[in-house]
N, CA, C and O of each residue as an XYZ file, in Angstrom:
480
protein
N       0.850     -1.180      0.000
C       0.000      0.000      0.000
C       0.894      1.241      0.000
O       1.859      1.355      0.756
N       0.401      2.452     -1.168
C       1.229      3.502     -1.048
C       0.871      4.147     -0.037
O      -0.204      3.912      0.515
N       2.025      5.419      0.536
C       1.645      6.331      1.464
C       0.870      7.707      0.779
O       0.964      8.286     -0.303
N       0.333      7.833      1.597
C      -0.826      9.117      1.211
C       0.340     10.349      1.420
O       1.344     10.445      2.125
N      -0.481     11.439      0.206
C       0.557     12.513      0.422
C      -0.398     13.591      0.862
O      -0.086     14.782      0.869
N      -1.839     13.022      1.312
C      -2.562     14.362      1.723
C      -2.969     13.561      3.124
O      -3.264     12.374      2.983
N      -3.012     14.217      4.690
C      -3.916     13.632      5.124
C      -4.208     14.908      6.392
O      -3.766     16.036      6.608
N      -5.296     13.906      7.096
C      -6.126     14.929      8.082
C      -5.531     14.643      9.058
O      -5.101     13.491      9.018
N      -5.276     15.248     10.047
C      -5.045     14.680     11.755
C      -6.373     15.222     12.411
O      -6.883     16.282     12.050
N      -6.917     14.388     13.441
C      -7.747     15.002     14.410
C      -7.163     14.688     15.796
O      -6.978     13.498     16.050
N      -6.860     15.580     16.696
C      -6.634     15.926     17.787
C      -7.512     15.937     18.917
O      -8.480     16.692     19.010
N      -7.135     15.018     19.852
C      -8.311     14.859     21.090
C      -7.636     14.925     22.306
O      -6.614     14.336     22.658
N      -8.403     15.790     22.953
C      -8.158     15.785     24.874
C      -8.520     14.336     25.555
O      -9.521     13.702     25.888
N      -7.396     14.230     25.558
C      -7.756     12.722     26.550
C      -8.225     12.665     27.891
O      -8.924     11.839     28.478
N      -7.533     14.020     28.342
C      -8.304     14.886     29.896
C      -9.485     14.624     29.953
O      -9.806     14.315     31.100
N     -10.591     14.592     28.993
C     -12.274     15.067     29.400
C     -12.810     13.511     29.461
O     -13.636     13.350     30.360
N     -12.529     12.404     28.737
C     -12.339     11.145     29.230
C     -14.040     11.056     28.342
O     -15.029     10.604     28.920
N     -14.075     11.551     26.964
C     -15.331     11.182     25.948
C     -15.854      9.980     26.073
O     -15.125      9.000     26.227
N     -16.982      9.899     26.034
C     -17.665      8.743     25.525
C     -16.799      8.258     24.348
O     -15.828      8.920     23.982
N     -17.189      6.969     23.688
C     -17.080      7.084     22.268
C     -17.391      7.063     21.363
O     -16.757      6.781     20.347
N     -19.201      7.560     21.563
C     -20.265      8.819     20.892
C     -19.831     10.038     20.214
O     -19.726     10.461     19.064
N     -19.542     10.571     21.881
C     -18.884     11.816     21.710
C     -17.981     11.955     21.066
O     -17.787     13.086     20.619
N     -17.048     10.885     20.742
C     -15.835     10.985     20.295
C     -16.079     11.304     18.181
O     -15.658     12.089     17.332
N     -17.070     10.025     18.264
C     -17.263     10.387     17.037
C     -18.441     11.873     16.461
O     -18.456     12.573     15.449
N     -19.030     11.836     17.323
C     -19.378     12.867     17.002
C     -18.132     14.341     16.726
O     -17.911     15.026     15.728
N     -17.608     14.353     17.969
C     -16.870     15.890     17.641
C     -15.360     15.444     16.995
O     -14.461     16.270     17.153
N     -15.095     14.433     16.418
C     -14.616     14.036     15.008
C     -15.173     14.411     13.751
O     -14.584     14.920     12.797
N     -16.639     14.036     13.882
C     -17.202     14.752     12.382
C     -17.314     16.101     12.325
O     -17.640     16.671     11.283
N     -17.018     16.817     13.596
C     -16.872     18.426     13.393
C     -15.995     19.017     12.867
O     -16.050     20.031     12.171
N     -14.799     18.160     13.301
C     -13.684     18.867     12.815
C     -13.106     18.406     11.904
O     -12.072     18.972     11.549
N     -13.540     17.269     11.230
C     -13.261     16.291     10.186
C     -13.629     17.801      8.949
O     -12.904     18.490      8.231
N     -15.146     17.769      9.235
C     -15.949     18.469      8.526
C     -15.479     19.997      8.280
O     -15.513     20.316      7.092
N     -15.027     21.052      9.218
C     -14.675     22.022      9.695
C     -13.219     22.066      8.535
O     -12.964     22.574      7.443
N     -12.553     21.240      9.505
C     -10.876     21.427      8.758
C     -10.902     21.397      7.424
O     -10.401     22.324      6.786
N     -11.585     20.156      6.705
C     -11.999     20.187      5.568
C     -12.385     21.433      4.292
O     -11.884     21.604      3.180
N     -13.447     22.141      4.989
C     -14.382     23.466      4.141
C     -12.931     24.118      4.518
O     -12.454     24.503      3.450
N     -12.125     24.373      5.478
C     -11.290     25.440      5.865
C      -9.912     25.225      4.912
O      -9.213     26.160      4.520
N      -9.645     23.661      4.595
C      -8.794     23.750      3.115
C      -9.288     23.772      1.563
O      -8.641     23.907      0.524
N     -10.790     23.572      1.818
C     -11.569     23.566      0.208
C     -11.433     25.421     -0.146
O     -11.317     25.723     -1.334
N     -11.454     26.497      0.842
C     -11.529     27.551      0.543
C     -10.037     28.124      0.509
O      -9.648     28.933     -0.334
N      -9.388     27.685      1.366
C      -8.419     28.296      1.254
C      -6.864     27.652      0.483
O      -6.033     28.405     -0.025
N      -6.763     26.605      0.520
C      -5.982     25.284     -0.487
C      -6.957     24.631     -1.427
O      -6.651     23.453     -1.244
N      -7.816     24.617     -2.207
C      -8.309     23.753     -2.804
C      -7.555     22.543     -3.627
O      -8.121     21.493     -3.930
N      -5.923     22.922     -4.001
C      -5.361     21.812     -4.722
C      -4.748     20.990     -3.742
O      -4.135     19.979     -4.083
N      -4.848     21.307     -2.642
C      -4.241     20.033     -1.160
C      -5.974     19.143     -1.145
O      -6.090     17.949     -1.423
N      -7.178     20.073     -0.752
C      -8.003     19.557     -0.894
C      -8.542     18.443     -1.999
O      -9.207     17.424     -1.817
N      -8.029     18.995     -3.152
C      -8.869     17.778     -4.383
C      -8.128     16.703     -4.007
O      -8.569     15.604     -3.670
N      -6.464     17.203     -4.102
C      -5.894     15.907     -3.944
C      -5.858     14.652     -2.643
O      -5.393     13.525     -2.472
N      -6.584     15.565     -1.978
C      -6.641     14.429     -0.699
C      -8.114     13.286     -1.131
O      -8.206     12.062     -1.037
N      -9.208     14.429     -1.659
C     -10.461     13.427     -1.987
C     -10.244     12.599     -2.850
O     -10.916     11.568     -2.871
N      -9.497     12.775     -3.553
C      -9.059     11.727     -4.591
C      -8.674     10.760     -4.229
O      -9.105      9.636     -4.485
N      -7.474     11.178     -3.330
C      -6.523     10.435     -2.850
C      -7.065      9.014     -1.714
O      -6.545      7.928     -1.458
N      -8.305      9.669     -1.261
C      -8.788      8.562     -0.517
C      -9.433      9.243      1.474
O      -9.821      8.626      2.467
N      -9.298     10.219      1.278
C      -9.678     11.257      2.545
C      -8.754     10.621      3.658
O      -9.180     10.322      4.773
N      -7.365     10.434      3.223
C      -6.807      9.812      4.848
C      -6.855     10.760      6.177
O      -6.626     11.959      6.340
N      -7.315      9.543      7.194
C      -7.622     10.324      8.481
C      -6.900      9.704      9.360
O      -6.598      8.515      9.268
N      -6.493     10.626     10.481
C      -5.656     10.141     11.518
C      -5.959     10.571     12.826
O      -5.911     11.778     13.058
N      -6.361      9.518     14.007
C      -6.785     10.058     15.388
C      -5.996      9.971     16.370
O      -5.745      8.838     16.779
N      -5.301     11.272     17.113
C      -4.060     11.273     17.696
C      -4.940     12.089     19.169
O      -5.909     12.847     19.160
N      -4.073     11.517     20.401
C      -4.223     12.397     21.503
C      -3.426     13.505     21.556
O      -2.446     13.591     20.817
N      -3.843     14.741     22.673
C      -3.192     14.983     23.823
C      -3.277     15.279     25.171
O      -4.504     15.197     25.243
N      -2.914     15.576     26.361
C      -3.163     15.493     27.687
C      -4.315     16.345     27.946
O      -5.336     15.823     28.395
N      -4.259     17.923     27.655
C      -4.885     18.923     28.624
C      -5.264     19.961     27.161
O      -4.994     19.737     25.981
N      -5.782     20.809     27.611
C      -5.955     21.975     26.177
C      -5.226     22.776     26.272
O      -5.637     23.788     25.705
N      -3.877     22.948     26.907
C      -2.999     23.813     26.564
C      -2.448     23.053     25.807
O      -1.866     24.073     25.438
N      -1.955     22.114     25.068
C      -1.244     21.111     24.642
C      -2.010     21.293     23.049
O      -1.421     21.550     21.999
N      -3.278     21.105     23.213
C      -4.004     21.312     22.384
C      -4.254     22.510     21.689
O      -4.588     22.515     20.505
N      -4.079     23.726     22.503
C      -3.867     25.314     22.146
C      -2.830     25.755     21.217
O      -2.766     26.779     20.536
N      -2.020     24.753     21.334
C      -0.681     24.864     21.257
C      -0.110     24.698     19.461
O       0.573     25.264     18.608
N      -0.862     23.643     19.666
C      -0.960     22.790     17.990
C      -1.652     23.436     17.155
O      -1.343     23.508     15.966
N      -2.762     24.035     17.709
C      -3.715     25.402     17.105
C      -2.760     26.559     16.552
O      -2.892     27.079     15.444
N      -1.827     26.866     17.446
C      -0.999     27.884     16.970
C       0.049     27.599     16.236
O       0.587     28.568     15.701
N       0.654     26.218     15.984
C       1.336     25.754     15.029
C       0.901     25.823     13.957
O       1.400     26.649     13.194
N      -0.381     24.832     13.425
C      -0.695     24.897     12.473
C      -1.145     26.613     11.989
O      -1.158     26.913     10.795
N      -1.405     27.371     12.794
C      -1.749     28.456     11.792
C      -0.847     29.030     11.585
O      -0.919     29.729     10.574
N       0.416     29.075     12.344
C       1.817     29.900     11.746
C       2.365     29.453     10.728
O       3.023     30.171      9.975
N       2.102     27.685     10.470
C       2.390     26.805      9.355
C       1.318     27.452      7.811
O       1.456     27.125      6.632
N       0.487     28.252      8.310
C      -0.644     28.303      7.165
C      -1.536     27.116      7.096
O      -2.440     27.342      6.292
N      -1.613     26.088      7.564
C      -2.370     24.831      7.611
C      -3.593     25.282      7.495
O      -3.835     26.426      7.881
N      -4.542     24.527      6.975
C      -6.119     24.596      7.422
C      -6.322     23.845      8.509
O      -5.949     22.672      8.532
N      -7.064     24.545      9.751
C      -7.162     23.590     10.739
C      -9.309     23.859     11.276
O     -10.258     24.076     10.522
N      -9.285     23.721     12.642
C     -10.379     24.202     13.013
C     -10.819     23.398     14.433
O     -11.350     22.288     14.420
N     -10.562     24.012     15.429
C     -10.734     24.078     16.552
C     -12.068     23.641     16.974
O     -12.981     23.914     16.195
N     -12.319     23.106     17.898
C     -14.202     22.525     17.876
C     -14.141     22.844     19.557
O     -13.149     22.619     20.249
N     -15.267     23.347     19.991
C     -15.506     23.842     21.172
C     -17.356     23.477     21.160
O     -18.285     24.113     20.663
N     -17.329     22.291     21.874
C     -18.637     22.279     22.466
C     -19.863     22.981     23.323
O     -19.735     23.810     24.224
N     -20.829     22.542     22.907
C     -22.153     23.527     23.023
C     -22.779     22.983     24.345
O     -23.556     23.731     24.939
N     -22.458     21.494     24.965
C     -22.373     21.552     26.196
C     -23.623     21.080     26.676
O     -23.945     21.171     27.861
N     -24.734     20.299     25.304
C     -26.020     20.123     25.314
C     -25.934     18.684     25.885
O     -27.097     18.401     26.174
N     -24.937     17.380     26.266
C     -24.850     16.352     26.303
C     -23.860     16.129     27.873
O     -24.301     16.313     29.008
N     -22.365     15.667     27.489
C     -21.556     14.894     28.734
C     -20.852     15.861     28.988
O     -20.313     15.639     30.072
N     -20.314     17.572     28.279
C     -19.577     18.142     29.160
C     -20.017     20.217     29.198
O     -20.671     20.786     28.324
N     -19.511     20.786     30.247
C     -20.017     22.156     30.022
C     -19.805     22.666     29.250
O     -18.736     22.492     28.665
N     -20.833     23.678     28.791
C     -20.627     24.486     27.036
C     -19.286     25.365     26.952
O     -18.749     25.924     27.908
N     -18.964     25.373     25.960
C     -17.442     26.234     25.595
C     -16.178     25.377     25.758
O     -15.078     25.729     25.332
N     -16.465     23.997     26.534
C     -15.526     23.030     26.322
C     -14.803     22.671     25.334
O     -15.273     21.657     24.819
N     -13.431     23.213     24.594
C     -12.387     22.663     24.077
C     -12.347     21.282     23.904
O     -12.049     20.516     24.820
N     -12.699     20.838     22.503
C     -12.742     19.126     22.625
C     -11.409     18.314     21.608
O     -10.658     17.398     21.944
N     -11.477     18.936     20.510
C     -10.433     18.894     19.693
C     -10.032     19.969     18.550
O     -10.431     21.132     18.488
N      -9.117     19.283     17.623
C      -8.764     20.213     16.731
C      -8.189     19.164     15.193
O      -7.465     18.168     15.166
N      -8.770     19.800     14.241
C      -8.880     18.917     12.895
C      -7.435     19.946     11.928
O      -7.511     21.109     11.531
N      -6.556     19.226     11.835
C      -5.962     20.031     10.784
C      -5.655     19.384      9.591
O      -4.930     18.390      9.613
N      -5.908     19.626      9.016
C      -5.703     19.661      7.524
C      -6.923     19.412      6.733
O      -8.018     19.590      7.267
N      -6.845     19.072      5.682
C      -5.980     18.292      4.545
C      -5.031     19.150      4.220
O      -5.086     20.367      4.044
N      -3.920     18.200      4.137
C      -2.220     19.467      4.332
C      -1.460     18.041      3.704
O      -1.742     16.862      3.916
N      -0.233     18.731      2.729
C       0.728     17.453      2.516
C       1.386     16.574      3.992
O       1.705     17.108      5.055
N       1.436     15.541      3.752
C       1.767     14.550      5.159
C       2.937     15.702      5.936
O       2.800     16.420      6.927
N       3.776     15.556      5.259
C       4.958     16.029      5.618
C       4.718     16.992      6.738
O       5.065     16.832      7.909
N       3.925     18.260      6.104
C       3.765     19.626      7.110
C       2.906     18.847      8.218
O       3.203     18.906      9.411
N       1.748     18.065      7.696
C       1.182     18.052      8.908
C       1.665     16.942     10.328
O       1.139     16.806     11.433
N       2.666     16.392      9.817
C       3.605     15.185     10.331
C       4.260     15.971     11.347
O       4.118     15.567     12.501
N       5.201     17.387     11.089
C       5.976     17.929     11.314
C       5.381     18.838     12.948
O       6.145     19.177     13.852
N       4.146     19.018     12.937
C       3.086     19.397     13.602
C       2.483     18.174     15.374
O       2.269     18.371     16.570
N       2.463     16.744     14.173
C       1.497     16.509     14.737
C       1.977     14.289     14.987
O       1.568     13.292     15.583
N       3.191     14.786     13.907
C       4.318     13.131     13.750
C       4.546     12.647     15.325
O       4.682     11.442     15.538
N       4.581     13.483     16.299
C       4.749     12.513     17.529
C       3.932     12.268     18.356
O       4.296     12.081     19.518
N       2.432     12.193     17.952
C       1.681     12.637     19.126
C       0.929     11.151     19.170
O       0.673     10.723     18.044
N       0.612     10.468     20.047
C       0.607      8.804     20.190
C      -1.110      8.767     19.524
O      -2.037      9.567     19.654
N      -1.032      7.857     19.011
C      -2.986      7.286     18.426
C      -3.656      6.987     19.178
O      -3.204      6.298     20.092
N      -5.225      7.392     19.174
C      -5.977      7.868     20.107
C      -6.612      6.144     20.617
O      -7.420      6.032     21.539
């Protein structure tokens, strides 16, 4: 199997201790989110990832500073990303920091970001 040269990372607080409802749910936010945020602003990282096969990748980290953190990487990188902050209608209080979706971005940049962070 070849390696993908486009893919997504999604980023999760392992702190808040999700269902794994929740989990998929505020995955499709930022799946969804990061996505529109490289169709407008990269569209040729974008085609080539749908083409390519939409690779996705689910990585932790500890706390939301950790998570804040990667937010500010990817946007100094130019990445498309998109931050997801819950509405607080279900398992945790509203404005809760849950994850963060970056890309579709060539592996490389988003590797460089996001290459050590252990699978969720």
């Amino acid at each position: 199997m070849s390696e993908f040269r486009y893919k997504q990372v999604l980023v999760f607080r392992s702190d808040l201790h999700l269902s794994k409802g929740k989990i998929a749910a505020q995955a499709g936010h930022a799946a969804v989110s990061a996505s529109e945020e490289a169709r407008k602003h990269h569209p040729k990282w974008w085609k080539a990832w749908i083409v390519e096969g939409q690779c996705k990748i689910a990585v932790k980290v500890e706390s939301q500073k950790e998570l804040l953190e990667l937010e500010k990487q990817a946007k100094e990188m130019t990445l498309p990303y998109s931050l997801i902050t819950d509405r607080g209608l279900t398992e945790i209080p509203p404005g809760t920091v849950t994850c963060l979706g970056i890309g579709p971005a060539p592996s490389e940049k988003v590797d460089k970001i996001t290459g050590k962070l252990l699978l969720l």
